[in-house]
C-alpha positions, 0 to 999 in steps of 0.5 A: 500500500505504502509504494502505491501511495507514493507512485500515486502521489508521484503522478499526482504531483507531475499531473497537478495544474495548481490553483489559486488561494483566496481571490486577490480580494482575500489576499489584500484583506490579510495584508490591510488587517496586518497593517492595521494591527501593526499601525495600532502596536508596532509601527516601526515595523511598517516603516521598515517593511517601507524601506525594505520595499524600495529595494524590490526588483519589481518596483515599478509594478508597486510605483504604479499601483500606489500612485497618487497615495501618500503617507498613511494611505500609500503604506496601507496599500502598499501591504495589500500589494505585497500580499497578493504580488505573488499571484500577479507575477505567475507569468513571470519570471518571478513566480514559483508554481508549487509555493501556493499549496502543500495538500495532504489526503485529508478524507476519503482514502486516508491510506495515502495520507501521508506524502504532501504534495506542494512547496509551500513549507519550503515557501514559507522556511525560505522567506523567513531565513531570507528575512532574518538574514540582515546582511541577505540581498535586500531585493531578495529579501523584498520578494521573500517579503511578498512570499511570506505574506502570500504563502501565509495566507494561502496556508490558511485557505482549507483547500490549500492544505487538503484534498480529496482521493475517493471512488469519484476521484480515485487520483484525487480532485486536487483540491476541488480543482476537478470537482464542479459545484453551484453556490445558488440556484440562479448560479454558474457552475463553478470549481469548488476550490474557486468557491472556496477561494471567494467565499468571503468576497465582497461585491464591487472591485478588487480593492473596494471588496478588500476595503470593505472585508478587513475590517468587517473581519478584525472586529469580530477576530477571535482570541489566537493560541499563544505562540510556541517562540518556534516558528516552525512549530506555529506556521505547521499547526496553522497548517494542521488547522487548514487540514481539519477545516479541509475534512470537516468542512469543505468535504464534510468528511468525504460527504460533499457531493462534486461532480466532474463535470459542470452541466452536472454541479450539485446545489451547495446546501445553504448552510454549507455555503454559510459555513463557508463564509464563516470559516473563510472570514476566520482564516483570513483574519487569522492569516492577518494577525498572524503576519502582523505578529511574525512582522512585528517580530521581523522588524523590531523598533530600534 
């Protein structure tokens, strides 16, 4: 059993298209909730990050973003940028397919739980050796500034931790990249992990959407665990998070209808789309204040 989890975990890895996490809206909401609760309790880190940023050899695409804001205003932004940059450079020669996502089996044939398949750890360990490292390149450190605060958040999407390996999809349904559902009865086909991606979103564009959902977010953000001091040791369990969310809620434990092709889409249960909602809010809330707290510890004052 063990040799054909791995063959399968093989074909899998060379046969997965990745996906996306969070829409560019989500990703924009962790980094303006990391702003706001470094603004409030460290802002010599934000100032840091500012400078830091002046350094990144893809500046121009920030300059132009960020035109015509000044002060508080441009640094805000500048967050929400950095959050999502990783997304907006995949067809360049910045971007790495695999950081995005480490999937384990999280329900169904959980025999092949064990290989993970993705390269998010080795995302998240790079950037935070590159960003402890004072003497390192600072335009590397810049990227690996964008890294972390993408990968973080991606990490905290439950389909970027789990997928599924059943009867229906035997390979897998790679994180419900191969598996169509409906949100409502008036609603297009849709892959589930799209749905998952912007279960949260808010009407209008990109940024107003972002502008509209952080703070919606921080005021009801639940208390966090004590950090461990073992930043490792934090960044899995947030990890282990993602992978039970994955079982329990997005699958309901292997109960989650999908279908393979989109003219077939099962109607999502109202409460299933609800909960959704609920636990996507949570997790990018979560992502949020924990970036604040890994910055606040990146960039010290003084």
């Amino acid at each position: 059993m063990s040799r054909i989890a791995w063959c399968l975990a093989a074909y899998i890895l060379i046969a997965a298209t990745p996906a996306r996490a969070w829409s560019n809206q989500g990703h924009m909401a962790t980094g303006l909730i990391a702003y706001d609760l470094l603004a409030a309790h460290d802002p010599a880190a934000i100032a840091a990050i500012e400078a830091l940023m002046v350094n990144h050899p893809d500046r121009a695409r920030f300059d132009k973003a960020l035109a015509g804001l000044e002060g508080a205003a441009r640094q805000r932004r500048l967050f929400a940028l950095i959050a999502r940059w990783p997304d907006d450079v995949r067809a360049t020669r910045y971007n790495h397919t695999h950081w995005h996502h480490e999937l384990r089996v999280v329900t169904g044939w959980t025999a092949f739980r064990g290989p993970r398949l993705g390269e998010a750890d080795h995302a998240v360990l790079h950037s935070m050796k590159l960003l402890r490292d004072a003497n390192a390149d600072p335009g590397r450190r810049a990227i690996a500034l964008c890294w972390l605060l993408h990968v973080v958040g991606d990490m905290h999407q439950p389909l970027h931790a789990g997928h599924l390996m059943n009867g229906r999809f035997p390979l897998t349904d790679l994180a419900g990249t191969l598996g169509w559902v409906r949100r409502a009865p008036d609603a297009a086909p849709e892959k589930l992990h799209h749905f998952w991606d912007t279960a949260a979103d808010r009407p209008g564009d990109e940024l107003a959407g972002a502008e509209a959902l952080a703070p919606t977010i921080e005021r009801d953000l639940p208390p966090d665990p004590a950090s461990t001091g073992h930043f490792k040791a934090d960044y899995r369990g947030w990890v282990r998070e993602s992978e039970q969310l994955a079982a329990a809620v997005a699958y309901r434990g292997a109960a989650l209808n999908e279908s393979h092709r989109p003219e077939g889409a099962p109607l999502l249960s109202p409460d299933y789309v609800a909960d959704a909602r609920a636990v996507s809010e949570r997790r990018l809330g979560q992502a949020g204040r924990r970036l604040a707290d890994l910055l606040a510890a990146l960039f010290p004052a003084g």
